[in-house]
N, C-alpha and C positions, 0 to 999 in steps of 0.2 A: 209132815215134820221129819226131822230128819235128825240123827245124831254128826255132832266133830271128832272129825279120824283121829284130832288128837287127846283132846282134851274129854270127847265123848258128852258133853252139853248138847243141848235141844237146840236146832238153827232150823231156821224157814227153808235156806234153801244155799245148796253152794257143798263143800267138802270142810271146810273148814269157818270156826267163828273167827269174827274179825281179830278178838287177843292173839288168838293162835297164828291170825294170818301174818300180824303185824312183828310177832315177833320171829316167824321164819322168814321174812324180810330183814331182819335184824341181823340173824344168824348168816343170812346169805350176802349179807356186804361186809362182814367181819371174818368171811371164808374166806372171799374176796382177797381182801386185806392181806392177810395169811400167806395164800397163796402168791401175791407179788413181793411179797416180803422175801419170800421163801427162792422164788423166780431170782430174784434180783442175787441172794445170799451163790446161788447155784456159778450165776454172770461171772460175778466176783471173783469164785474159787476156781474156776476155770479158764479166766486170765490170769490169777498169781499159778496157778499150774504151766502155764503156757510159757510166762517172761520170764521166770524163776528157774533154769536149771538143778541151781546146785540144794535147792529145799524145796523143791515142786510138791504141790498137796494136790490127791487128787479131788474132782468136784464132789465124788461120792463122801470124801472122808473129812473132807474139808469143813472147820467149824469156823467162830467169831474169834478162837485164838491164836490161830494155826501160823498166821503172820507174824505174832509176839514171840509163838515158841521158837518159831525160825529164827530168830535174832540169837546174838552170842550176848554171853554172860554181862551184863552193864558193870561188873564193879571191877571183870578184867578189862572191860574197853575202858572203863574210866583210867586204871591203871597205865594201860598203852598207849591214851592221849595224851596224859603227862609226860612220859617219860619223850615223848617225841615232843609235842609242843616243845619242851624245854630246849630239846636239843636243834629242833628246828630255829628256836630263838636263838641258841648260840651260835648255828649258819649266817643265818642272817648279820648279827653281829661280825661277823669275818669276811662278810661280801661285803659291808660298807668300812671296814677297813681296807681291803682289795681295793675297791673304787675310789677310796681316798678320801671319804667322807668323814666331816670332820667336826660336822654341826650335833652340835648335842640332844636339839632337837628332834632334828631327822633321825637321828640315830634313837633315838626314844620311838617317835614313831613306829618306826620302822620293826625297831625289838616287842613292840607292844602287842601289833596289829599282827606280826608273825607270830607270837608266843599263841591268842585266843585265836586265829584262823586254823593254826596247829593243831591245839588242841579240840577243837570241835570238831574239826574234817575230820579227825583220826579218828573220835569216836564216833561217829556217824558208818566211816567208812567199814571198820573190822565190827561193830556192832550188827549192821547190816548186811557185811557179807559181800561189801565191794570190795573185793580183793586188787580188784590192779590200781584202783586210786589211794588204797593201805599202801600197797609197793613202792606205789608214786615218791607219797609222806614219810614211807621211810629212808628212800633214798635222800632225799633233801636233808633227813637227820643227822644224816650217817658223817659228813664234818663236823657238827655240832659234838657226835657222841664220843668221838673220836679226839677232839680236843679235853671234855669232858672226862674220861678215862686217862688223859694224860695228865691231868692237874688233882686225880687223886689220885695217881701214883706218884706225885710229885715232880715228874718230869719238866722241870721248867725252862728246859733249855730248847724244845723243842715248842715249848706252847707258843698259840699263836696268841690264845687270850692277854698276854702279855703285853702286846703291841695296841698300843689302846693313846698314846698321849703326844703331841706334837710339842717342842721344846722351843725356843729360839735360842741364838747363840749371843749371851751381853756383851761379849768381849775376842778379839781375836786370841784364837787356842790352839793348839794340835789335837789330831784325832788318833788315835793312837789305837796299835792292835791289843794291848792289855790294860787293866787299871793298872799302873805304875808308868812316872817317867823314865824308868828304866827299857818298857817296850817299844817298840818301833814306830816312826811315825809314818800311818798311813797322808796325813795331807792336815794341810793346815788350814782351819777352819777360818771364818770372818765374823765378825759383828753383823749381826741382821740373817745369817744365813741359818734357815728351817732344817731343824733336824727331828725324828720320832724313836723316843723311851722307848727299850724293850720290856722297862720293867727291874732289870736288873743292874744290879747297885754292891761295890766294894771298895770299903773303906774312903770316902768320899768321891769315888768315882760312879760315872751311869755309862750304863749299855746303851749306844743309840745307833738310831740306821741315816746314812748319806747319805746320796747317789746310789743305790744299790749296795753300798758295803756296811758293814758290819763293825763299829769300832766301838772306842773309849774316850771320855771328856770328863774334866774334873766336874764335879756336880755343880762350880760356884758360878762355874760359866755359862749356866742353863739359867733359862727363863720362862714358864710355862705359861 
């Protein structure tokens, strides 16, 4: 008879009783476990060490957060993806007036699909710490913010937002360099011929664009 090294019970014959044996079998594939868990966590931290310059953690110091803390603030990226989004929506808006596009639709599209692509890239990107596709999004902004800035300081003579609406012409007119018959006339318009509102309007005149020029038509001879 013999005693168990662990447990110290009376066994026929062996080092250990079978309770003993079967739960240091237990213990030994739950070290197991442990240990590839641990293996793997090491893999991990020693590739975000590796691809990560500007937050590299090392594998020694490297925990299950260390990726989170590297991220930038979420409620100043949320802040930064608006403010771009928006303005990237308002580029956008100005390149389909650039191009001439004139369907309401598209032009919904278009401001819709820019406004949410905006805003998600940009907070992804400065969340993240991708710095040159941030640069990218804000360059794309940077007409948008720029018209933006001008229509609250009221600059409207300069806005492009302005230019937004295709007129036709009901009757033949002159086009004229000021709102009064007293101003000069640039060229005499025709019935059916396409002109585009700037927007602005005095005392029953509208601002519209020609051929390239820039004149005046009584508002009655417009037809939108």
């Amino acid at each position: 008879m013999a005693n168990c090294s662990r447990c110290g019970c009376y066994i026929s014959s062996g080092d250990m009783c079978s309770d003993c044996d079967n739960n240091t079998a237990l213990t030994r594939v739950f070290t197991s476990a442990v240990n590839d868990v641990n293996r793997r966590t090491y893999e991990n931290a020693s590739r975000y060490s590796s691809s990560d310059d500007e937050g590299s953690y090392s594998s020694s110091s490297y925990s299950g957060g260390a990726y989170y803390e590297d991220q930038r603030n979420g409620f100043v990226s949320f802040i930064f993806a608006v403010v771009i989004g928006f303005s990237i929506c308002i580029s956008a808006f100005l390149a389909c007036i650039k191009l001439g596009i004139d369907s309401t639709l598209i032009r919904t599209l278009v401001i819709l699909i820019s406004l949410f692509a905006g805003i998600i890239i940009t907070f992804k990107a400065w969340r993240n710490k991708k710095n040159i596709l941030f640069i990218i999004m804000l360059a794309l902004a940077i007409p948008g913010i720029i018209v933006a800035v001008n229509e609250i300081k009221g600059n409207k003579s300069g806005s492009l937002l302005s230019v937004s609406t295709s007129a036709v012409i009901t009757s033949g007119c002159n086009f004229r360099s000021g709102p009064s018959t007293n101003d000069a006339v640039i060229r005499a318009l025709s019935q059916g011929d396409k002109v585009t509102l700037t927007g602005e309007v005095s005392s029953g005149w509208s601002q519209v664009s020609h051929n390239g020029d820039t004149g005046w038509v009584s508002t009655e001879f417009l037809r939108k």
